[in-house]
C-alpha positions as CSV (number, residue, x, y, z in Angstrom):
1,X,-86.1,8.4,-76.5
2,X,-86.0,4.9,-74.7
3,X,-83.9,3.7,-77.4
4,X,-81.5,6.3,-76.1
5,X,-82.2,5.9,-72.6
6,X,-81.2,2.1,-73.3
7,X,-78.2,3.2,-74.7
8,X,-77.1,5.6,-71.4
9,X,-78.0,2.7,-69.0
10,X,-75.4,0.3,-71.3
11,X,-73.0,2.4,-71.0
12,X,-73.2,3.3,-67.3
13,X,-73.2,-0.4,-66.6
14,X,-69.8,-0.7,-67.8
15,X,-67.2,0.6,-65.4
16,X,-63.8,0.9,-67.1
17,X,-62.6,1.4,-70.0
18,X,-59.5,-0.5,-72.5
19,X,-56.4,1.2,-71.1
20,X,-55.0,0.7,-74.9
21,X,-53.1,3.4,-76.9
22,X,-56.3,3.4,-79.1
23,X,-58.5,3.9,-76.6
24,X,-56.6,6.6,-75.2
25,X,-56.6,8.7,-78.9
26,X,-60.3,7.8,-79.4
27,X,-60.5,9.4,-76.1
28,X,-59.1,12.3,-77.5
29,X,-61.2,12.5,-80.3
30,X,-64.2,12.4,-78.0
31,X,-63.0,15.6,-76.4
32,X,-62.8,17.3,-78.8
33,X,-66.2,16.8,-79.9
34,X,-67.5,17.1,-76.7
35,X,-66.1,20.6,-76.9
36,X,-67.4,21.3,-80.2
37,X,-70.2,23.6,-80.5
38,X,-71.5,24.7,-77.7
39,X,-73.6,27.5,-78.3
40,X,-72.1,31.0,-77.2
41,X,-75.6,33.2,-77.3
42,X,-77.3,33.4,-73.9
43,X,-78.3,36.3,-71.3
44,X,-75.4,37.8,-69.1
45,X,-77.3,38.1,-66.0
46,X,-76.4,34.4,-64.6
47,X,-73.0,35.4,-64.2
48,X,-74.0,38.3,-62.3
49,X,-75.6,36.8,-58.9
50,X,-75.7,39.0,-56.1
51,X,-72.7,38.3,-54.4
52,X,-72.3,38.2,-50.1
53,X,-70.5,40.7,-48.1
54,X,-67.5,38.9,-47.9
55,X,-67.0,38.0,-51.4
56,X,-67.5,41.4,-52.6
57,X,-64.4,43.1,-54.3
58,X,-65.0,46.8,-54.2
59,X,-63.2,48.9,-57.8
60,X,-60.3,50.9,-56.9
61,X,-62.3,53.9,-58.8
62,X,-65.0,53.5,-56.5
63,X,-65.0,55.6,-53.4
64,X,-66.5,54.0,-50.2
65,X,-69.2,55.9,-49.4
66,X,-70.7,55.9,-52.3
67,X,-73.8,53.8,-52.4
68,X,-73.8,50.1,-54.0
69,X,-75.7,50.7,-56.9
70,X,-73.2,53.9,-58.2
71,X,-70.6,51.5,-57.1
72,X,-71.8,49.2,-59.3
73,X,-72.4,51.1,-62.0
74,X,-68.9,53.2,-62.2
75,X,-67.3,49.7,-62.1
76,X,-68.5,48.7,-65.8
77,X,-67.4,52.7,-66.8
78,X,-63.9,51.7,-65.7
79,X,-63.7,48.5,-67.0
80,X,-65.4,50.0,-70.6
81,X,-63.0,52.7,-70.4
82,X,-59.8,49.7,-70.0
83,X,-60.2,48.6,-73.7
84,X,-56.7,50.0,-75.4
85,X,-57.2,52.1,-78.7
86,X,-54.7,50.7,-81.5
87,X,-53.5,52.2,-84.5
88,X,-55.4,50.9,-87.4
89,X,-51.7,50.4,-88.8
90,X,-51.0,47.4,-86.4
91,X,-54.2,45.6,-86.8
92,X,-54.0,42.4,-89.1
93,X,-56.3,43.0,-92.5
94,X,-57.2,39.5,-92.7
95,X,-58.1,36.9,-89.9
96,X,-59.2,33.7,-89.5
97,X,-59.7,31.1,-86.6
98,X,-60.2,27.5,-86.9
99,X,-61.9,26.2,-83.9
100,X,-64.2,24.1,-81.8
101,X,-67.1,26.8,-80.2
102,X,-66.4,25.8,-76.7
103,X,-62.5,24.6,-76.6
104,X,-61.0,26.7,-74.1
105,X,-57.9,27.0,-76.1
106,X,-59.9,28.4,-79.0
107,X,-61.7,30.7,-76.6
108,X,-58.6,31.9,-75.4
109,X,-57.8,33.6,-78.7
110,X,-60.9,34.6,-79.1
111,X,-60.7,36.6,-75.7
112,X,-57.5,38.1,-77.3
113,X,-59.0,39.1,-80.0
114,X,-62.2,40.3,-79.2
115,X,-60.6,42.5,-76.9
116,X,-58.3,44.3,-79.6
117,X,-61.4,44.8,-81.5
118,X,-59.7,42.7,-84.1
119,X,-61.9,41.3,-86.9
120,X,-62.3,37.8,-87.5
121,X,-64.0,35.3,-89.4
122,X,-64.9,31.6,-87.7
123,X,-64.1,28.7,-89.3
124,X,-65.7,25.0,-87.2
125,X,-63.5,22.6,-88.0
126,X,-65.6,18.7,-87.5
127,X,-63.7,17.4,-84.8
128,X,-63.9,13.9,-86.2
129,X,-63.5,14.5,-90.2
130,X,-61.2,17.8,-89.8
131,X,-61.7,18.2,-93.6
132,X,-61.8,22.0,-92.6
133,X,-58.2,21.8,-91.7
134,X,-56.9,19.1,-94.4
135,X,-54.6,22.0,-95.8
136,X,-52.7,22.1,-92.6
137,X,-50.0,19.8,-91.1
138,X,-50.9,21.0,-88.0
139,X,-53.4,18.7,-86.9
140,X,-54.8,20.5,-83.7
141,X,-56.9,23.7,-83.0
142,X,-56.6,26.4,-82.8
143,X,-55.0,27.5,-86.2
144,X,-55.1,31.2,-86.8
145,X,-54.3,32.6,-90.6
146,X,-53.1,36.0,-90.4
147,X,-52.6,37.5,-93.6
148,X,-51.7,34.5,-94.9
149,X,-49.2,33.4,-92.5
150,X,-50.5,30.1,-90.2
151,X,-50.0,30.6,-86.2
152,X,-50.5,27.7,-84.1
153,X,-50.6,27.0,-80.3
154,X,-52.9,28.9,-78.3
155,X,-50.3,31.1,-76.0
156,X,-48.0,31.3,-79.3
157,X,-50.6,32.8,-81.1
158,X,-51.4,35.7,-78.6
159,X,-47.8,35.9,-77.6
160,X,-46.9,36.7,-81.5
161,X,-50.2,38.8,-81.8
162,X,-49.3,40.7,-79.3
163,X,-45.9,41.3,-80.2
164,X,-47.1,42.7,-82.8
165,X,-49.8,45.0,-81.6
166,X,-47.2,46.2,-79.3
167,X,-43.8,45.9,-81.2
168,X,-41.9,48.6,-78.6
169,X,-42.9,46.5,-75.6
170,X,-40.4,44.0,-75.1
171,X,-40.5,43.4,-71.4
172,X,-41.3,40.3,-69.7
173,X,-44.3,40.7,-66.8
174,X,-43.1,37.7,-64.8
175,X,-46.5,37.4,-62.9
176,X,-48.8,37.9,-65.8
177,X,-46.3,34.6,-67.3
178,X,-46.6,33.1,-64.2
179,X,-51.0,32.9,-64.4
180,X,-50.4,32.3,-68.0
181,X,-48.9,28.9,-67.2
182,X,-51.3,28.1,-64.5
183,X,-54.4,28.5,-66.8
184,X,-52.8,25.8,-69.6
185,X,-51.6,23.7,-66.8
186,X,-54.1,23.7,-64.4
187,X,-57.2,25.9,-64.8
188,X,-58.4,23.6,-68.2
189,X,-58.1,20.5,-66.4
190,X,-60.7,20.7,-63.8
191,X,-63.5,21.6,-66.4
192,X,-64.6,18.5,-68.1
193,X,-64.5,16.7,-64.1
194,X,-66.9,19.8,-63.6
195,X,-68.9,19.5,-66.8
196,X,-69.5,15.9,-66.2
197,X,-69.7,15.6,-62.5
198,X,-72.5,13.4,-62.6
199,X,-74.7,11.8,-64.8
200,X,-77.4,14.8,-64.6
201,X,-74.7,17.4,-65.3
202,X,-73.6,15.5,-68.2
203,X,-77.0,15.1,-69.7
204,X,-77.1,19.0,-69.2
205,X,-74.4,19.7,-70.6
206,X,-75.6,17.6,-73.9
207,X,-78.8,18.7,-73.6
208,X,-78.0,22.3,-73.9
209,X,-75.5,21.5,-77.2
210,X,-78.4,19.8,-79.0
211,X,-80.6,22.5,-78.3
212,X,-78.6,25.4,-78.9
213,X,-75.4,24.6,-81.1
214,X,-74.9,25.7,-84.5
215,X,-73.4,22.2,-85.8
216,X,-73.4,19.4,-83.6
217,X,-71.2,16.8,-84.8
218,X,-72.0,13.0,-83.1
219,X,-72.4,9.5,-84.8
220,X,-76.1,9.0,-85.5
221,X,-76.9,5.6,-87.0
222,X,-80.1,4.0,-87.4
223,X,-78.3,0.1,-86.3
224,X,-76.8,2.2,-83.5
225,X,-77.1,-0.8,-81.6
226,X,-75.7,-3.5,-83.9
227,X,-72.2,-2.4,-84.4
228,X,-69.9,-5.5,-84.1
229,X,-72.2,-8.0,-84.9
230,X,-75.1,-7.1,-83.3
231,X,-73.6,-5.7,-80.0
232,X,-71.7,-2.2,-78.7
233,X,-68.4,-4.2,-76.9
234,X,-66.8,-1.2,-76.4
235,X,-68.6,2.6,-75.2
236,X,-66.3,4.0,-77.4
237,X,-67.3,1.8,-80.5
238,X,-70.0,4.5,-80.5
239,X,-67.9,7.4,-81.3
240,X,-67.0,5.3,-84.7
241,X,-70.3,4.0,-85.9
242,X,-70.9,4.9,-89.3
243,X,-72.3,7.0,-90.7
244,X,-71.8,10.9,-88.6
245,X,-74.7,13.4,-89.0
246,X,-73.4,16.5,-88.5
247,X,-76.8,18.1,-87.8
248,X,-78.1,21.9,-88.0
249,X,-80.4,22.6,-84.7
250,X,-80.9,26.0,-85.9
251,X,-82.6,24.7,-89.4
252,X,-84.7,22.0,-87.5
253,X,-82.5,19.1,-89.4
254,X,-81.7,17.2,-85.5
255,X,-84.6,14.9,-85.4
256,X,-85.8,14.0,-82.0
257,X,-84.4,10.3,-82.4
258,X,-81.0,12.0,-83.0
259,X,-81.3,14.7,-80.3
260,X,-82.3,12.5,-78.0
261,X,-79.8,9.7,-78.8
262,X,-76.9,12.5,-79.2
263,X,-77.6,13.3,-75.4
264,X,-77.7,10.2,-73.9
265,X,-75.2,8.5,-75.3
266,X,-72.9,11.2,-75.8
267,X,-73.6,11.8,-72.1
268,X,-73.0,8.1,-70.6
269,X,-69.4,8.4,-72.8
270,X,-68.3,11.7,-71.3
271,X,-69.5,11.3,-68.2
272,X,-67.3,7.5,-67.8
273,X,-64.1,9.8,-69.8
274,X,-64.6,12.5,-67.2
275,X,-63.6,10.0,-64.0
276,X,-60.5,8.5,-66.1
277,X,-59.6,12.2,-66.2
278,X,-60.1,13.2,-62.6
279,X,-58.1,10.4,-61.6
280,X,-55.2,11.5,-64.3
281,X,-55.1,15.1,-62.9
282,X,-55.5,13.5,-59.0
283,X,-58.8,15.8,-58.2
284,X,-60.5,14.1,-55.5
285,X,-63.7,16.5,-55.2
286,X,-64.4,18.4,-58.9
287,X,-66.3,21.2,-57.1
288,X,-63.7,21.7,-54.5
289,X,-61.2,21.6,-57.1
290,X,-63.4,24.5,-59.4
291,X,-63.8,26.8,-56.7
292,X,-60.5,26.4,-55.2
293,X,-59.2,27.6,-58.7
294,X,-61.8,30.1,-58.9
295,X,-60.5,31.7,-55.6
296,X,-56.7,31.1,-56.2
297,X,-57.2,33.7,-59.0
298,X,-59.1,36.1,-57.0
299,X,-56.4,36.2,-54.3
300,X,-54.0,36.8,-57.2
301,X,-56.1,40.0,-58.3
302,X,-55.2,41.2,-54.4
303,X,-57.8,44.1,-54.8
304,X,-57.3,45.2,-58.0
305,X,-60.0,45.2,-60.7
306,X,-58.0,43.2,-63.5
307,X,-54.5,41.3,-62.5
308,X,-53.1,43.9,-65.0
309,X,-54.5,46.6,-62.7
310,X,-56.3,49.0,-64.4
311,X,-56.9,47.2,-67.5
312,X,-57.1,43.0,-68.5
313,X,-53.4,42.0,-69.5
314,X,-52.8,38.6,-71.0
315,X,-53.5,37.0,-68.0
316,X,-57.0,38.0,-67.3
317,X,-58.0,37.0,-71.0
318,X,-56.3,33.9,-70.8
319,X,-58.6,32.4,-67.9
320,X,-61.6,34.8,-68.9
321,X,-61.4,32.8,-72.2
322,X,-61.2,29.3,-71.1
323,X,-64.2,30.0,-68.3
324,X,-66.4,30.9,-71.3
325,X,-67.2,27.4,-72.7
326,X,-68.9,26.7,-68.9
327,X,-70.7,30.0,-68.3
328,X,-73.9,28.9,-68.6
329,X,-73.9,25.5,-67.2
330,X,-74.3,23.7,-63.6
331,X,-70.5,24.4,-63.0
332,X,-70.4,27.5,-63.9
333,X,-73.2,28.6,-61.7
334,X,-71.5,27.4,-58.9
335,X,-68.9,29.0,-59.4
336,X,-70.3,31.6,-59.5
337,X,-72.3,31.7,-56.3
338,X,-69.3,30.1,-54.3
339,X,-66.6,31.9,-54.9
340,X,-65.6,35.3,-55.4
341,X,-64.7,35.4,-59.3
342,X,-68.0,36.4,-60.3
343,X,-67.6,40.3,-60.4
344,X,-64.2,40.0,-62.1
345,X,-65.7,38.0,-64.6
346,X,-68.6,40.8,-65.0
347,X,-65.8,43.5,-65.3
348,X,-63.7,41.2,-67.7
349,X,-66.9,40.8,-70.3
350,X,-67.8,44.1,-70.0
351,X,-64.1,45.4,-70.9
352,X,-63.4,42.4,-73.6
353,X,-67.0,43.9,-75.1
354,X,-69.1,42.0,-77.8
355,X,-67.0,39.3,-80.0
356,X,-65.7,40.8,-83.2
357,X,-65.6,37.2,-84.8
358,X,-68.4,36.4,-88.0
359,X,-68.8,33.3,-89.5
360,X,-66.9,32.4,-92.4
């Protein structure tokens, strides 16, 4: 553990990092393992805070006089009753997703998905090796196989899966487009700020991967600290150290050296990353920036229990997917208790229901 610590203060001491094209890829790659595995198991209840008087959102099906605990109690019955029955005949017979547990992108699908009660089977591709995608040009996740045929690109994906659930409906909902686009090109940028806010939220937020992610994927070495001739020269040189451990919580195999030097130095990176990326996407305060989204989509609802009124369009999965990777940490209790989205979000994971997705 003070071997790790060591490691967090030496990378906290160092304030910028190599503006070089391969710095800015290895940044990638650290991303995407950042985003890889975070566990998706944990009680409901923390997104269900009791909210205040103002920032309560009453269900059109809901009469007013009835008391606050029917209230509450008819709105999961109208959001159950949302989910649309398909004809077996349009469902896919074979499904598969390669992804990272807790991209947003990958999530996004999954919302899709889970909602249509459409079967699928996981595939976690190592965000460093990839060897589980080394059959596909496409270099990116997520990849969805359906019946053989590859789909790529988050929004294509849903846009041709929906198609096809819904081959008659050929209209264009120019507001449910309209969030659709504000979710890739805003919403999923003011996460990782969040996520890593400070250096106790980033510990968090590594702290709860070791502990309760499948496969965690981070470079482990014994001579951790002697890479380059004896010395780290770059934070990043860390994300490259042979070998990588790609470690199995669940069977006992992350040992507490490697837990605790997973967290702390995977921490000190992502927490340095995250400030390169507030300043890219010009967010001055992260929190102000998370609840300021979190209520721009609640004024979009304008009273009504799911933007696509009586039942989740594309829309509400969209951003119901890419909150899921933060539901359970710092940020997304916040959220939560500051801003309005909380009993949308309740209403959205009661009507999306329980994932239909298995390991493959």
């Amino acid at each position: 553990m003070r071997r790790a610590q060591i490691v967090f203060s030496t990378l906290l001491s160092r304030n910028l990092l190599p503006s070089s094209s391969a710095t800015a890829a290895a940044e990638r790659t650290l991303l995407r393992t950042v985003l890889y595995s975070t566990a998706a198991t944990s009680p409901r209840s923390q997104w269900r805070s009791s909210p205040s008087p103002a920032a309560s959102v009453p269900s059109k099906s809901v009469s007013v006089g009835l008391a606050g605990a029917l209230s509450f109690s008819l709105t999961l019955v109208t959001a159950a009753e949302a989910k649309e029955p398909l004809s077996p005949d349009l469902l896919p017979k074979d499904v598969v997703l390669y992804q990272y547990e807790a991209c947003p992108f990958c999530n996004k699908v999954k919302a899709f998905l889970d909602y249509y009660d459409i079967p699928y089977k996981i595939v976690e591709v190592n965000p460093l090796s990839k060897k589980e995608i080394k059959w596909s040009d496409y270099k990116k996740v997520p990849i969805l196989v359906v019946d053989g045929e590859q789909l790529v690109d988050s929004s294509d994906i849903i846009n041709k899966l929906s198609h096809r659930l819904h081959p008659d409906n050929s209209a264009v909902d120019e507001e449910e487009a309209k969030w659709r686009r504000w979710v890739d090109e805003h919403l999923v940028h003011v996460l990782s700020p969040n996520i890593y806010r400070t250096t106790s939220e980033a510990l968090e937020s590594f702290d709860y991967i070791a502990k309760h992610g499948d496969v965690y994927s981070f470079p482990i070495s014994e001579n951790i600290l002697e890479i380059k001739d004896g010395s780290i020269k770059n934070p990043l040189d860390l994300c490259f150290a042979p070998p990588y451990w790609s470690c199995n919580s669940a069977d006992g195999n992350f040992s507490t050296t490697e837990r605790f030097t997973a967290k702390y130095a995977g921490a000190a990176i992502m927490y340095i990353i995250s400030k390169k990326l507030k300043k890219k996407y010009n967010i001055t305060d992260e929190r102000a920036a998370l609840y300021e989204a979190a209520e721009t989509w609640t004024k979009a609802l304008d009273g009504r229990d799911f933007l696509g009124g009586s039942k989740p369009n594309l829309a509400d999965l969209a951003v119901f997917g890419v909150l899921r990777p933060i539901r359970y940490l710092k940020a997304g209790r916040d959220m939560v208790e500051n801003t309005q989205i909380g009993e949308w979000y309740q209403r959205m994971e009661t009507a999306v229901g329980e994932p239909a997705g298995t390991k493959a």
